[in-house]
C-alpha positions in Angstrom: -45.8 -24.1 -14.3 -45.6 -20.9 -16.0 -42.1 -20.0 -17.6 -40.8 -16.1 -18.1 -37.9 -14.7 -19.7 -36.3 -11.4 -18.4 -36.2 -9.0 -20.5 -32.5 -6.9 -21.0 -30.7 -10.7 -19.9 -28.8 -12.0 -23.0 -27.2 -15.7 -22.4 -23.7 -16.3 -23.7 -21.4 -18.9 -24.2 -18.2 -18.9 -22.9 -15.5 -21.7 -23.3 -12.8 -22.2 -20.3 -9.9 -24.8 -19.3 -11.8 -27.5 -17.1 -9.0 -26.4 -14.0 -10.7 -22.9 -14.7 -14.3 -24.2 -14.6 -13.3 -26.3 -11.6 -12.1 -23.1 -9.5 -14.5 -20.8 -10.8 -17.5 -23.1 -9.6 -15.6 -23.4 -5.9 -15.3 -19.5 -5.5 -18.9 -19.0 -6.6 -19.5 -21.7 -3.6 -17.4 -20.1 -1.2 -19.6 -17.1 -1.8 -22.8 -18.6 -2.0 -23.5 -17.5 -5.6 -23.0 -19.0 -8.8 -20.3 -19.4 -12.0 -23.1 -17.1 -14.6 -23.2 -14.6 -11.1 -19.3 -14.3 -10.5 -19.1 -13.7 -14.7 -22.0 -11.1 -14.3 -20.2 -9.3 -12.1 -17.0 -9.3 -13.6 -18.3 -7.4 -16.6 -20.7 -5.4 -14.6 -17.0 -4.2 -13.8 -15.6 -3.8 -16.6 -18.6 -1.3 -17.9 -17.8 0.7 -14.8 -14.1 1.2 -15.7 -15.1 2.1 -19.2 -17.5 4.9 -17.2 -15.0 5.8 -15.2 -12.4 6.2 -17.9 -15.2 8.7 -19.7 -16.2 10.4 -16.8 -12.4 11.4 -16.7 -11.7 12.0 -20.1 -14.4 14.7 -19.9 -13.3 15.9 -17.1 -9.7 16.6 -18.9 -11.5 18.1 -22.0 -12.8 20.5 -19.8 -10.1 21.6 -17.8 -8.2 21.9 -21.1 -10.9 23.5 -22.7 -10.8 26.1 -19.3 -6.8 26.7 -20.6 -7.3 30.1 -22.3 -3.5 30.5 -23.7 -0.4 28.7 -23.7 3.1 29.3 -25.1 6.5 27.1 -25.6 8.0 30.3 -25.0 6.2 30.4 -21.5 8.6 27.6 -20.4 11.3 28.4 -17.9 14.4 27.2 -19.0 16.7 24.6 -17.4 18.7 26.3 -15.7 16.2 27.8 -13.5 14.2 24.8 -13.1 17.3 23.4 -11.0 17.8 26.5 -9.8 14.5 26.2 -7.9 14.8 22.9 -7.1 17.9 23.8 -5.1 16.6 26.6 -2.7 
């Protein structure tokens, strides 16, 4: 019997309600895959948000950074704003 470790895997301990266990082990059935799997996944997820959140930060630093001048005084004032909104 020869026994390996992957390398990159870290185990971790995570402490749930037994009703959550219980649920959490029947949808990990339902899709043929397993509690540490369905956990897996749900931070695989989260770390894909976090990229997409800084995928789109940088993309708003570099439209803003595109913004060669702005002005207050640029504004158009109330009055014409519903002024435009009405024609």
């Amino acid at each position: 019997m020869v026994l390996w470790y992957c390398r990159g895997v870290k185990n971790i301990t995570v402490s749930v309600p037994d009703e959550v266990y219980r649920e959490a082990r029947i949808r990990a059935a339902e899709r043929g895959s397993s509690v540490s799997a369905l956990v897996s996944e749900y931070l695989s997820s989260l770390s894909e948000r976090s990229m997409d959140l800084a995928r789109a930060r940088g993309q708003w630093y570099e439209i803003a950074a595109g913004i060669k001048s702005f002005s207050g005084g640029d504004r158009i004032s109330r009055d014409e704003l519903h002024d435009r909104a009405v024609r």
